[in-house]
C-alpha positions as CSV (number, residue, x, y, z in Angstrom):
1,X,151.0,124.7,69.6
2,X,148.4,121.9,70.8
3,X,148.5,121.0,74.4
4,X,149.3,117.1,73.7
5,X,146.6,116.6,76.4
6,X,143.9,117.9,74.8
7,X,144.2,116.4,71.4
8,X,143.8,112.9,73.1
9,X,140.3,112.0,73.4
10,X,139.2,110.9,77.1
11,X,137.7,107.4,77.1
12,X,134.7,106.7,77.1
13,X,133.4,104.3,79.7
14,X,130.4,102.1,78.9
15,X,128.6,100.2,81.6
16,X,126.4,97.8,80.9
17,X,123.7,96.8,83.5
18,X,121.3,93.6,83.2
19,X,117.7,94.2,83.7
20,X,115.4,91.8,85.2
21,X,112.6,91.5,82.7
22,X,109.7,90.5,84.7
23,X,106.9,88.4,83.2
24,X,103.3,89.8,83.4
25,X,101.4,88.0,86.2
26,X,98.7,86.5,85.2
27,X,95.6,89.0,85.3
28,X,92.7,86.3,86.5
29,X,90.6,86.7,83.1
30,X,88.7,83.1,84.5
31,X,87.7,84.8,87.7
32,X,85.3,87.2,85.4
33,X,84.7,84.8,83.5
34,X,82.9,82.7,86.4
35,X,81.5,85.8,88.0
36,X,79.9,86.2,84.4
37,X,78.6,82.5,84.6
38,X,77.5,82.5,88.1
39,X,75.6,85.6,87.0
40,X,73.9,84.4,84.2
41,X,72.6,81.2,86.1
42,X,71.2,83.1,88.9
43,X,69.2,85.4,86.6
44,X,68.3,82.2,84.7
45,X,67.0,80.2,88.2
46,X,65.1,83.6,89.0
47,X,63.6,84.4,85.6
48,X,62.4,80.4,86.3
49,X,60.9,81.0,89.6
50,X,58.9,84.6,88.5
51,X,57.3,81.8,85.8
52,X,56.0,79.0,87.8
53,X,55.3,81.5,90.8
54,X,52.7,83.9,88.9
55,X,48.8,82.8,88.7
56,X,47.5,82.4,84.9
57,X,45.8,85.4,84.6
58,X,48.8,87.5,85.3
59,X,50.9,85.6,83.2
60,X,48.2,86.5,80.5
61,X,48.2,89.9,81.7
62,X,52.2,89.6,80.6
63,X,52.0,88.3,77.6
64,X,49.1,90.9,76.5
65,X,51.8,93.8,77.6
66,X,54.6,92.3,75.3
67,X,52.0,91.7,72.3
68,X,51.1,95.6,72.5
69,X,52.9,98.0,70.0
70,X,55.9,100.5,71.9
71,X,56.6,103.6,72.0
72,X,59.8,103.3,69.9
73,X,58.2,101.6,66.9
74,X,56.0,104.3,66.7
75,X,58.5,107.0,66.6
76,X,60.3,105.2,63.9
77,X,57.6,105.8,61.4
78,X,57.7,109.6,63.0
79,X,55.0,109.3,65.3
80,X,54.5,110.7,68.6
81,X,53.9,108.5,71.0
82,X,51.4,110.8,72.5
83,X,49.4,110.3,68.8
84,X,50.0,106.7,69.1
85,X,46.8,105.0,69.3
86,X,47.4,101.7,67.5
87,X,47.4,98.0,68.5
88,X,49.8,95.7,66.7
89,X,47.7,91.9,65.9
90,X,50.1,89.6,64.1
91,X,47.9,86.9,62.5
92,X,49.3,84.4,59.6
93,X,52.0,86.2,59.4
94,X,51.1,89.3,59.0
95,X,50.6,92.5,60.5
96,X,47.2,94.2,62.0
97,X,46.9,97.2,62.9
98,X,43.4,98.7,64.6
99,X,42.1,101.1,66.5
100,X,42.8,101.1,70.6
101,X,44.1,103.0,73.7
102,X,47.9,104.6,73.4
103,X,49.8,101.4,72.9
104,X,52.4,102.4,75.5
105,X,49.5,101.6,78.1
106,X,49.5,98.5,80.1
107,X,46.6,96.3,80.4
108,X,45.5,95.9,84.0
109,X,45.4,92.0,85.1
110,X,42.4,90.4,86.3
111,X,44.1,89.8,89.6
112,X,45.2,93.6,89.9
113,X,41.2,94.6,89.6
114,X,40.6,91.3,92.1
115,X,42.7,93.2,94.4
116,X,41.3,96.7,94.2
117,X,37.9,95.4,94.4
118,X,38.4,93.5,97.3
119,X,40.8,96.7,99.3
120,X,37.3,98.9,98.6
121,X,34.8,96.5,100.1
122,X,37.2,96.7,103.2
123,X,36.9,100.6,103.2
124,X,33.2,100.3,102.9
125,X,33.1,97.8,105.4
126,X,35.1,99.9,108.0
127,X,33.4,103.2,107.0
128,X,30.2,101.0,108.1
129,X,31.1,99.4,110.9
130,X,32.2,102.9,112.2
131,X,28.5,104.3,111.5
132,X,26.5,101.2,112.8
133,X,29.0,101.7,116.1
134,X,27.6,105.4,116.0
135,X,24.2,104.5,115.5
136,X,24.7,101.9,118.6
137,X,25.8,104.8,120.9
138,X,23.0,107.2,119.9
139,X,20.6,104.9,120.6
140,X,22.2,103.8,124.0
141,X,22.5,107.6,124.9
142,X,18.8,108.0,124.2
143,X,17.8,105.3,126.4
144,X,20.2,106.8,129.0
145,X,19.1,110.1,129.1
146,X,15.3,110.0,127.8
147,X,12.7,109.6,130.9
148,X,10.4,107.9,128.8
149,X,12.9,105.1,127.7
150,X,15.1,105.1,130.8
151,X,13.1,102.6,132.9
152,X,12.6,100.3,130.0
153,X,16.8,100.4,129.6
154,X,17.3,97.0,131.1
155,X,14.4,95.6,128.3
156,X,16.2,97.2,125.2
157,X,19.6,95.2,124.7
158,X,22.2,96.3,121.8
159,X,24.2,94.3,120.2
160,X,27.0,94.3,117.6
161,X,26.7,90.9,114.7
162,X,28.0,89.7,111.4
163,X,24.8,91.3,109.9
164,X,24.5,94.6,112.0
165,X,23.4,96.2,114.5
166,X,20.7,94.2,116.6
167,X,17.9,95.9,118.9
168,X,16.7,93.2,121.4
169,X,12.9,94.9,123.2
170,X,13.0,91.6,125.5
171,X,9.1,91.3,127.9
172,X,10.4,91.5,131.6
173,X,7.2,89.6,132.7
174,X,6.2,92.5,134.9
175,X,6.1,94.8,132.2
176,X,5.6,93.1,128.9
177,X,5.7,94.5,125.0
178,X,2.3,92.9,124.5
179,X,-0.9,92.4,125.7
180,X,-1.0,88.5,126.9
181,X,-1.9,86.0,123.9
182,X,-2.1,88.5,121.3
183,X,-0.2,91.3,119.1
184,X,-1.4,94.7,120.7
185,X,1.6,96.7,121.8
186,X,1.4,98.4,124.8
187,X,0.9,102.2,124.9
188,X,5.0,102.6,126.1
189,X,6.0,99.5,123.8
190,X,4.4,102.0,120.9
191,X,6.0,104.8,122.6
192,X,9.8,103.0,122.6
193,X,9.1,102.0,119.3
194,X,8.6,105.7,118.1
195,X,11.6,106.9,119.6
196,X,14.2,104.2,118.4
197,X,12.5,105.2,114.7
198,X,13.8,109.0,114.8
199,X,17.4,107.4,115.3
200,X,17.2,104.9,112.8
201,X,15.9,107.2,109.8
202,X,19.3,108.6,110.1
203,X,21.0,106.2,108.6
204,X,19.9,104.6,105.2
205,X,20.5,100.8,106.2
206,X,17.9,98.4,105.8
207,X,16.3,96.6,108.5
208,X,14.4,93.0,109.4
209,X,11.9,92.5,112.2
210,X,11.8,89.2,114.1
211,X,9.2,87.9,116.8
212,X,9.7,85.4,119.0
213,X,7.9,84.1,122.0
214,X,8.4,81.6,124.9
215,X,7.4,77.5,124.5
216,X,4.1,78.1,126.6
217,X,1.6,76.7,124.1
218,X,-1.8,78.1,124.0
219,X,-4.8,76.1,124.8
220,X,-7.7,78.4,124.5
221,X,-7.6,78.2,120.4
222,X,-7.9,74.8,119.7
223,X,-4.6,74.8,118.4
224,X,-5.7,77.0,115.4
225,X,-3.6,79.8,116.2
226,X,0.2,79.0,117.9
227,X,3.2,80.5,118.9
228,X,4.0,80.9,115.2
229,X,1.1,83.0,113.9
230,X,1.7,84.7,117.6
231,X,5.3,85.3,116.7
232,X,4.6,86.6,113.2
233,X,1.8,88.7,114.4
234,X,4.1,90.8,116.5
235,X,7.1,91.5,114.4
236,X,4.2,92.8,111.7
237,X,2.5,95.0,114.7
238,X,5.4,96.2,115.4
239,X,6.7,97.1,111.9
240,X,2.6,98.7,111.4
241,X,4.0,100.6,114.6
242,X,7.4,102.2,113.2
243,X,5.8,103.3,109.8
244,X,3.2,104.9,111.7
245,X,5.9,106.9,113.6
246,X,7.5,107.8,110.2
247,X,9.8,104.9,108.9
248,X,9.4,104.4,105.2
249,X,8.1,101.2,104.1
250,X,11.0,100.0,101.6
251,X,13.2,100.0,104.5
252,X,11.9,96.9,106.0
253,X,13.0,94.3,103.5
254,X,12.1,91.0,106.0
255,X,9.6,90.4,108.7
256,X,9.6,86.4,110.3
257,X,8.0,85.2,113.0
258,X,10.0,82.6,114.8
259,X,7.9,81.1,117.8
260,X,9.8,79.6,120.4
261,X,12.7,78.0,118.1
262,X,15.3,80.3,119.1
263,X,14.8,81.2,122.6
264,X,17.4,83.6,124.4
265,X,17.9,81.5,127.4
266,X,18.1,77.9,127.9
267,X,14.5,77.3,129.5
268,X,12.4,78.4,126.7
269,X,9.4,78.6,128.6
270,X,10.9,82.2,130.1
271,X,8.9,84.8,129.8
272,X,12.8,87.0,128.8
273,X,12.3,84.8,125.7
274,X,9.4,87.1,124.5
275,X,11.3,89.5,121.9
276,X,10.9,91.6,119.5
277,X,14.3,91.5,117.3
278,X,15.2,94.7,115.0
279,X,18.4,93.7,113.1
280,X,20.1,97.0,111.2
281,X,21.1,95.4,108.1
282,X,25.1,95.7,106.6
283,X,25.2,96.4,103.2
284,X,27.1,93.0,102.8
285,X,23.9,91.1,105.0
286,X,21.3,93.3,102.5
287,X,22.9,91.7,99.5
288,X,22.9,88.1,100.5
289,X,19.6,88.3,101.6
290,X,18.0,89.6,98.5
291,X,20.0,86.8,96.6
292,X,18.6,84.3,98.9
293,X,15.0,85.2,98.7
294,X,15.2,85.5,94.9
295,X,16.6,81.8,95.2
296,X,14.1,80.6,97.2
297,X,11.8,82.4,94.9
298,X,12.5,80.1,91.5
């Protein structure tokens, strides 16, 4: 028989509990949205200020890049763009295509070659201030140490200017460069002369070679012959002098004679203002004086 207990069914208990459906929170979509924005303007205001900051010619430089054929386009028609050697011209509508350089290759700008040039002429320049500095101490050590040119060392002055290296062989009135009133050198004037040539052949600047004299006029001439033919006649004896010691004639490029109109102290009438002036040319001081005597040529 059935157990009454078992044939009834237990029953079944059904709970039933409320959920709290949340609603999404908002996720802040205008927040990227502005960030986007801001974005966009700030590469706009920059892409504004690379335009008006740039110089014509490298804005031309620019456009010249973008106008050139790329790499891609040329592997589209199945070219390498190692074999791409092709320059795209549109004209009228149409398309041009001729010979060139690999098109993936950027024109340099005028400004870019500006700069280059002007980063080597400082190079140079250093490179030849360094060697003219060189020169200078040569020299000074062979007036130091040479007995022939050591008691002349307060009469041969060195100086460092814009246009080189300048020798100063200033008369010390008790023993002068020249024989009184004329353009004979005295025999250890020659003999300095000689000397300071060895050291200068070793460099391949150019030089000029200046005479001046004091404001003591002569009076035994008649006034045909002054300070100025005086002044000439010595920086020519004395260039005569340093070929004849072995300095090669095409490295002279200027001999002047300058009187009394520059005088190297303020009473001109000072016998110190009797000078011979040899100026070691830059290459910089070379150039602009070759343009200037080809100026004064035409």
């Amino acid at each position: 028989m059935l157990d009454n207990n078992s044939s009834k069914q237990a029953p079944v208990e059904i709970v039933r509990r409320s959920q709290s459906q949340e609603e999404p929170k908002p996720f802040g979509a205008w927040k990227l949205a502005y960030a986007d924005f801001v974005t966009a303007m700030m590469a706009f205001f920059l892409l504004m200020w690379l335009l008006s900051s740039p110089k014509p010619s490298d804005l031309a430089g620019l456009a010249d890049y973008f106008t050139l054929s790329k790499p891609e386009a040329a592997r589209e028609k199945g070219q390498s763009s190692s074999q791409s050697e092709s320059k795209v011209e549109f004209s009228g509508g149409k398309v041009k295509e001729q010979d060139s350089k690999a098109a993936s290759e950027q024109k340099p700008t005028n400004n870019m070659l500006e700069m280059a040039r002007q980063e080597l002429e400082i190079q140079r320049e250093r490179q030849e201030a360094k060697r003219l500095e060189e020169l200078k101490k040569q020299i000074q050590d062979m007036i130091n140490k040479d007995p022939n040119t050591r008691p002349f060392k307060d009469q041969i002055v060195l100086d460092n200017s814009v246009e080189g290296l300048l020798i100063q062989l200033i008369d010390g009135g008790k023993r002068p460069m020249f024989d009184s009133g004329s353009a004979n050198l005295k025999p250890y004037a020659a003999d300095i002369l000689g000397r300071l040539t060895q050291v200068l052949n070793q460099v391949d600047n150019r030089l000029t070679v200046t005479g001046h004299t004091d404001s003591v006029a002569f009076t035994s001439r008649g006034g045909a012959y002054t300070n100025w033919e005086l002044s000439s006649d010595r920086a020519n004896s004395s260039r005569r002098e340093m070929m004849n010691q072995g300095l090669p004639e095409e490295k002279v490029i200027r001999v002047v004679g300058m009187a009394s109109s520059n005088p190297l102290v303020e009473d001109s009438a000072e016998a110190v203002n009797r000078r011979i002036e040899i100026l070691v040319l830059t290459r910089k001081a070379e150039v602009a004086l070759l343009k200037r005597r080809i100026l004064e040529g035409l």
